[in-house]
C-alpha positions as CSV (number, residue, x, y, z in Angstrom):
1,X,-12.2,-29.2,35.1
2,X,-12.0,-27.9,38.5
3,X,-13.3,-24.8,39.9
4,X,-10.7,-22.3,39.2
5,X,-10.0,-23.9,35.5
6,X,-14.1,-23.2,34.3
7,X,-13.1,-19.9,35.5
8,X,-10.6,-19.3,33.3
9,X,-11.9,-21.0,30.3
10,X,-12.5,-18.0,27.5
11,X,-16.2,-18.4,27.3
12,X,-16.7,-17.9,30.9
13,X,-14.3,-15.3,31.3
14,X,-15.8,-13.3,28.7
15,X,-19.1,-13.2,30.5
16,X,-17.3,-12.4,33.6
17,X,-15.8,-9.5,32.4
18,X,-19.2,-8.5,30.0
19,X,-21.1,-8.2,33.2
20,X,-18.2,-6.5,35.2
21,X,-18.4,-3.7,31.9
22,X,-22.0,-3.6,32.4
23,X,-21.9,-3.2,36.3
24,X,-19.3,-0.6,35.4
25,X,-21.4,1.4,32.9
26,X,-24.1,1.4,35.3
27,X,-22.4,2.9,37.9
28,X,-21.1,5.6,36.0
29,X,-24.6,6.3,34.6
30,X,-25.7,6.5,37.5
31,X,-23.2,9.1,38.3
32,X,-23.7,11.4,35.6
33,X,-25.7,14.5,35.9
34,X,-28.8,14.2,34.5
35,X,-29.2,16.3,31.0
36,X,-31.5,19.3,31.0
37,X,-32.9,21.1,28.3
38,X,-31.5,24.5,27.0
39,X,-32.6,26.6,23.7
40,X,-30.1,26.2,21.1
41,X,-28.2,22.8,22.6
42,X,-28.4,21.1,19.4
43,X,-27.9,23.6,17.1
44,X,-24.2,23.6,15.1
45,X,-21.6,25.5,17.1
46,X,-20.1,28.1,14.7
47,X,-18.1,31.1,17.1
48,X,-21.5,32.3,17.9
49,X,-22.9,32.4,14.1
50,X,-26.3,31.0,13.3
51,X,-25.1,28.6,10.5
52,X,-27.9,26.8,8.5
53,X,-27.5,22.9,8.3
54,X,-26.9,21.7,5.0
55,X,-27.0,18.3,3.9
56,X,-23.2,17.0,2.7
57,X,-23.2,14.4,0.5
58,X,-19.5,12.5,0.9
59,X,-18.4,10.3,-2.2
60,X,-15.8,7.4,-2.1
61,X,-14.5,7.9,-5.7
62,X,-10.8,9.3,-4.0
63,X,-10.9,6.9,-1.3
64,X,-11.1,4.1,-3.9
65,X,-8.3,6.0,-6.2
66,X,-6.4,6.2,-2.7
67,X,-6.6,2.4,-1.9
68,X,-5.8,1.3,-5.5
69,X,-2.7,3.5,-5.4
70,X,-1.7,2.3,-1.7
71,X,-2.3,-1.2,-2.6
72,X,-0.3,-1.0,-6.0
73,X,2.8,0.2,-3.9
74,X,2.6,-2.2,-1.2
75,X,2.2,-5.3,-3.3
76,X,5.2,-3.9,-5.7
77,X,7.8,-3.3,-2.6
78,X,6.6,-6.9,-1.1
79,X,7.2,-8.7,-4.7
80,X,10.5,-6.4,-4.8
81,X,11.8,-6.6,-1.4
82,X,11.0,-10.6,-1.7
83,X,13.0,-11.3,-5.1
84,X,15.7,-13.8,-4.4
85,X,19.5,-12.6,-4.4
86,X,20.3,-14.7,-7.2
87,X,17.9,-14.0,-9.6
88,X,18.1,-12.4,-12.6
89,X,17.9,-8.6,-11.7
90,X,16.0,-7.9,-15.0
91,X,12.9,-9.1,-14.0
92,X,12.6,-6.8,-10.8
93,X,13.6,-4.0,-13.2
94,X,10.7,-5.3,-15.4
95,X,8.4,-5.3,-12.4
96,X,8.7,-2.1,-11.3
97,X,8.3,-0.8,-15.2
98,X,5.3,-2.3,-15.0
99,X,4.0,-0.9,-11.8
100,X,5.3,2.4,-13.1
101,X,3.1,2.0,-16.5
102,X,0.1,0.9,-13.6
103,X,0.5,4.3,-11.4
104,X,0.6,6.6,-14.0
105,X,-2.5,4.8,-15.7
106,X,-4.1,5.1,-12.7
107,X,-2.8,8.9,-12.3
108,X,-3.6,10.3,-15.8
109,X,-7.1,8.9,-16.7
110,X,-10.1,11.4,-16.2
């Protein structure tokens, strides 16, 4: 390879443009004002209420109801939207009865 072409092999570049982010960072750290402590800068802002913190606990259980239903739906307008002209239309109808029986399984249980 000649000199321009190790330049522009990916590996090199990379580290080019890594230290050229880093040289970049610096400078703008450098730049920054330098922070100073004040009473009350990490407390919650609230429109000038002293709020407690309280410790929130966040569950996944609705994401995973969310991405079950999402998934469900994507995978039933791919097989749909992928059936061949000439088939047999009663097996898309069949499909999407099934995936209609799957969402409202997956609506209705507790």
């Amino acid at each position: 390879m000649t000199g321009i072409g190790v330049l522009l092999s990916p590996p090199v570049a990379f580290f080019v443009f890594l230290a050229a982010a880093f040289g970049l960072y610096a400078l703008g750290r450098g730049m920054a004002p330098h922070p100073t402590k004040a009473g009350g800068k990490l407390t919650t802002y609230a429109c000038g209420e002293d709020l407690p913190g309280v410790k929130v606990q966040f569950g996944y259980r609705l994401f995973f109801f969310i991405a079950l239903f999402f998934t469900m739906m994507h995978v039933a307008v791919l097989v749909i939207a992928t059936v061949p002209a000439g088939a047999v239309a009663f097996f898309a109808l069949f499909y999407l009865v099934m995936i209609f029986l799957s969402v409202m399984a997956l609506v209705t249980r507790s």
